[in-house]
C-alpha positions as CSV (number, residue, x, y, z in Angstrom):
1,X,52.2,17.0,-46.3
2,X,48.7,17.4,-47.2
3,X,46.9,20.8,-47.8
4,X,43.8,21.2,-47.9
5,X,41.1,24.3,-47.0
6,X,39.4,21.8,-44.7
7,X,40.6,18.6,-42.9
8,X,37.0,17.7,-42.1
9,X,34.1,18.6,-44.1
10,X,30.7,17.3,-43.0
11,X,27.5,18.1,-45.6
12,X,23.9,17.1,-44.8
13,X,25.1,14.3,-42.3
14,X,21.6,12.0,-41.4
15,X,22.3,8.9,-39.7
16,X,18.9,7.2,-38.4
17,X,18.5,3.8,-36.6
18,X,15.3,2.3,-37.8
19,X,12.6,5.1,-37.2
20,X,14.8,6.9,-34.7
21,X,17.3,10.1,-36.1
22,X,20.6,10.3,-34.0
23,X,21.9,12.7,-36.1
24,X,19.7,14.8,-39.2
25,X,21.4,17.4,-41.9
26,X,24.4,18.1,-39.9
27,X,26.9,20.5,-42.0
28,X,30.2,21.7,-40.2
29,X,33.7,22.3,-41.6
30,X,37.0,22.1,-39.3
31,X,40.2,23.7,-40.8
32,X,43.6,22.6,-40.5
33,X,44.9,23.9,-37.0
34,X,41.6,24.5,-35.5
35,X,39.9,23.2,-32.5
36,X,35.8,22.7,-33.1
37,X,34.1,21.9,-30.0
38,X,30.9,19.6,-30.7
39,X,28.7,20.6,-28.0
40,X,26.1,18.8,-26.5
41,X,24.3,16.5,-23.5
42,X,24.6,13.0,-23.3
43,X,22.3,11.9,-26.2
44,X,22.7,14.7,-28.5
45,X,24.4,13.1,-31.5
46,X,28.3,13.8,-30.9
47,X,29.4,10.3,-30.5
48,X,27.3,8.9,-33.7
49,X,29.2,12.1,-35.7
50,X,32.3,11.1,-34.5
51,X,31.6,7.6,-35.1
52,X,30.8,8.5,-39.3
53,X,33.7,10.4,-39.7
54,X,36.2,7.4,-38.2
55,X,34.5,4.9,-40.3
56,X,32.6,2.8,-37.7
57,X,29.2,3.4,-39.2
58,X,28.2,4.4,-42.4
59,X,26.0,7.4,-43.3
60,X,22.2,7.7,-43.9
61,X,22.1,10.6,-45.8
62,X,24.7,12.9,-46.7
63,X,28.7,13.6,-47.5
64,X,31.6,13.4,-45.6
65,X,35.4,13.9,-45.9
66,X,38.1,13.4,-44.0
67,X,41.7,14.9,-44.8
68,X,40.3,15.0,-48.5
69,X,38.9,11.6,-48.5
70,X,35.8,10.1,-48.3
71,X,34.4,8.1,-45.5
72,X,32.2,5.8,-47.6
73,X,34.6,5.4,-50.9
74,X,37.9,5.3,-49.4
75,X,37.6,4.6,-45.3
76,X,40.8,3.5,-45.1
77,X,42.9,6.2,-46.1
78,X,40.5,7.9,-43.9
79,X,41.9,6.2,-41.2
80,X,45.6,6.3,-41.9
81,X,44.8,10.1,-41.4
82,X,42.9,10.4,-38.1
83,X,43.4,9.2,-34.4
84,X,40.4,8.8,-31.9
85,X,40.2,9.0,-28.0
86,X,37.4,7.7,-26.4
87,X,36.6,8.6,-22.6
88,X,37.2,5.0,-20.8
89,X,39.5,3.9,-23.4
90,X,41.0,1.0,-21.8
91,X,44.7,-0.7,-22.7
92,X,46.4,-4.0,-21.8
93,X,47.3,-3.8,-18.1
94,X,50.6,-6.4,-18.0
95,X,51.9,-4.8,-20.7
96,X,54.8,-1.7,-20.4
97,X,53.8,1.7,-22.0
98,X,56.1,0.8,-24.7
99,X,55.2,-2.5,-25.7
100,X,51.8,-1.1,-26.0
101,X,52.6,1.4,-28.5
102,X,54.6,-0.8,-30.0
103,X,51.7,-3.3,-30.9
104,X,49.7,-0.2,-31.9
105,X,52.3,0.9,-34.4
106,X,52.2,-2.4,-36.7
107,X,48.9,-1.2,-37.6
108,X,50.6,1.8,-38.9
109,X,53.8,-0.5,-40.7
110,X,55.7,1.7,-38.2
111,X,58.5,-0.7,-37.6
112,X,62.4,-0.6,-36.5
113,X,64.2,3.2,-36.7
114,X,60.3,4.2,-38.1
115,X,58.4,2.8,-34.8
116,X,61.6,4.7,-32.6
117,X,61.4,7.9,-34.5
118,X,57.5,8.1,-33.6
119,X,58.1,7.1,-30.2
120,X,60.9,9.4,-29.4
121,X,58.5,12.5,-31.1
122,X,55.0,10.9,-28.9
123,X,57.3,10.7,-25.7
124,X,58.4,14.2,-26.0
125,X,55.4,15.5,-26.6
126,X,52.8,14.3,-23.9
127,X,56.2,14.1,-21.6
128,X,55.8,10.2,-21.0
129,X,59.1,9.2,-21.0
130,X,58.8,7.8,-17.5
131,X,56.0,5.8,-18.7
132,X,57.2,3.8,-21.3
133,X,59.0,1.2,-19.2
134,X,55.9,1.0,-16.5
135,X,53.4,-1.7,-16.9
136,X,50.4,0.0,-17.6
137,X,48.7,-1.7,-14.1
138,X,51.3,0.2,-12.2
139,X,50.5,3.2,-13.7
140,X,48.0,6.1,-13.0
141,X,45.2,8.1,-14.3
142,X,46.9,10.4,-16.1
143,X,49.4,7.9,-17.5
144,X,47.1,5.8,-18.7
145,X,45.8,8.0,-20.6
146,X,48.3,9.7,-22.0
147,X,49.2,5.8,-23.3
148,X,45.7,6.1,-24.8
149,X,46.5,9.6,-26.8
150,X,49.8,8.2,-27.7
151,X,48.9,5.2,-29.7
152,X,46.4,7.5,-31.2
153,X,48.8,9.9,-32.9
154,X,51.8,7.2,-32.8
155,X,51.3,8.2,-36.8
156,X,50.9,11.7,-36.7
157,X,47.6,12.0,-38.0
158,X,46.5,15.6,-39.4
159,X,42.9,14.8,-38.1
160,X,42.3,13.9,-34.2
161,X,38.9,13.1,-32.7
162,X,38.1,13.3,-28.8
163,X,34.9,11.8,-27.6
164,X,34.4,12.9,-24.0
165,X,38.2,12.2,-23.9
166,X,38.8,13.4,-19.8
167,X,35.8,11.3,-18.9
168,X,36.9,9.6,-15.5
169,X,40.1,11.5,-15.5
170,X,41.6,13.2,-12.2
171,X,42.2,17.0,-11.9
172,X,46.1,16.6,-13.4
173,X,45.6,14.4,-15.8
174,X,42.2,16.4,-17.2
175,X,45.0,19.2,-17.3
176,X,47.7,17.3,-19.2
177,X,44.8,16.4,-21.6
178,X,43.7,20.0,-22.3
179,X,47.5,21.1,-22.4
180,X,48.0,18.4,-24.6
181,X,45.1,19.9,-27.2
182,X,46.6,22.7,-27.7
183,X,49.7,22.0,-28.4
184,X,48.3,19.5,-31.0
185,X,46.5,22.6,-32.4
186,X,49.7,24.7,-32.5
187,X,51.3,21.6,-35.0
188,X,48.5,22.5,-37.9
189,X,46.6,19.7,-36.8
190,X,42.6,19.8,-37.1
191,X,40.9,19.0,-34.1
192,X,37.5,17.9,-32.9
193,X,36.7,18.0,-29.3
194,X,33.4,16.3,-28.5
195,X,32.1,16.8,-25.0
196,X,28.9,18.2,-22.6
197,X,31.6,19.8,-20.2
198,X,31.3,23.7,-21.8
199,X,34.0,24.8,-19.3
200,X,36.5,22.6,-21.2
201,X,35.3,24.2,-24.5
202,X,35.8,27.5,-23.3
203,X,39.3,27.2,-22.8
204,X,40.7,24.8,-26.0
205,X,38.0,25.9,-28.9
206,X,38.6,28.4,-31.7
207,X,34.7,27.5,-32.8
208,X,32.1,25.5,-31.4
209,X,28.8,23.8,-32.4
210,X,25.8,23.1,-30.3
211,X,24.1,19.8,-30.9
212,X,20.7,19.0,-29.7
213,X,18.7,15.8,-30.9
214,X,20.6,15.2,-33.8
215,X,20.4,19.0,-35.2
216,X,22.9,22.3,-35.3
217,X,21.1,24.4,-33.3
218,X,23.9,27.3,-33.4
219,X,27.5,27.5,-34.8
220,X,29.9,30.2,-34.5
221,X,33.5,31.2,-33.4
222,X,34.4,31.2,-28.9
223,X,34.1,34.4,-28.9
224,X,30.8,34.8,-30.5
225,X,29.2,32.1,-28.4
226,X,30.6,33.8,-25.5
227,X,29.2,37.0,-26.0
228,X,25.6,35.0,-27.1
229,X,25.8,33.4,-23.4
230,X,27.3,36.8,-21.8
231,X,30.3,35.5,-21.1
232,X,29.4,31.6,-20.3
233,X,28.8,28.9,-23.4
234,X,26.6,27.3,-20.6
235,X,24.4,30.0,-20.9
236,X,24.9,30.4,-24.3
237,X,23.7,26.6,-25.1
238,X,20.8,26.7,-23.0
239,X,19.8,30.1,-24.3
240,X,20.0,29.0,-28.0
241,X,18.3,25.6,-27.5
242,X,15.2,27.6,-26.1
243,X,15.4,29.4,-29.1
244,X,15.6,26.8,-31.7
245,X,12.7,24.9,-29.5
């Protein structure tokens, strides 16, 4: 069981593309059983942070820890310790739900009575026991994607990363999504929910972050943003970006 203060700890994140800054001095902290909302339009910066801290690109400038570990010096422990869903995520259509998961676990060494014990704890928590025996081209929306979370925590990771993770979904299975959050949450998992939908936010953050070209423009808790954007983190965003500008 790992304890730390902080599950992800970002400090003076730069990450520039030739002449062009995606992201410049970005320094957040996420603590374990917290959701922080990473704010933002299209463009802002949230998908090249999310891509640092799941070791898919390396950092410019700056430091950054994940469940204690560096993304730079040690990325794979990194990523025994987070799971990442992507909006479109896609998985193999003539497979069943669990044959997927079951390819998905190897990567963990979760094999046997290890690979069941993680399958029986994923089914009962995203309530996919149905699925598991469709092929994932007979299935729907919502199913898919709760195939897609599944093989992202199949290890239980203490970290979790959504990028625009209901992108595409229908109203039910944006539902079971957001359900799903918060009952990841209440497991002392830390949680990063990336998106430019604020009503979403509103309901699953404990804090939130608004990005906008690459920089912080404002961090505090729900409530305070809230209160910022009287009563709407719409408002709020708009209202702080004007400010910063």
């Amino acid at each position: 069981m790992i304890s730390l203060r902080y599950m992800i700890e970002v400090a003076g994140l730069t990450k520039a593309y030739g002449q062009r800054l995606a992201v410049r001095d970005l320094t957040f902290r996420v603590a374990p059983g917290e959701v922080y909302a990473l704010l933002g339009p299209n463009g802002a910066g949230k998908t090249t942070t999310l891509r640092v801290l799941s070791t898919l690109i390396r950092p410019t400038q700056g430091r950054v820890r994940v469940a204690g570990f560096d993304v730079v010096q040690d990325p794979l422990e990194v990523r025994r310790r987070l799971g990442l869903v992507n909006g479109g995520m896609r998985v193999y259509d003539r497979l069943t739900g669990r044959e997927v998961l079951r390819f998905f676990a190897g990567f963990y060494g979760l094999e046997g009575q290890a690979f069941q014990k993680a399958l029986d704890w994923v089914a009962g928590l995203l309530e996919m026991e149905e699925t598991l025996e469709r092929r994932v081209m007979e299935m729907s929306t919502g199913m898919r994607q709760k195939v897609v979370i599944a093989r992202a925590i199949l290890h239980r990771p203490p970290v979790l990363l959504l990028d625009e993770a209901t992108a595409g979904l229908d109203v039910f299975a944006r539902r079971a999504l957001l359900d799903f959050v918060k009952a990841y949450r209440q497991l002392g998992n830390a949680i990063i929910y990336s998106t430019h939908v604020m009503s979403e936010a509103e309901e699953v953050a404990d804090r939130v972050g608004f990005l906008h070209q690459g920089r912080l423009v404002y961090e505090g808790s729900k409530e305070e943003a809230l209160a910022l954007g009287e009563g709407s983190l719409e408002q709020a965003f708009v209202r702080r970006v004007k400010e910063a500008a």
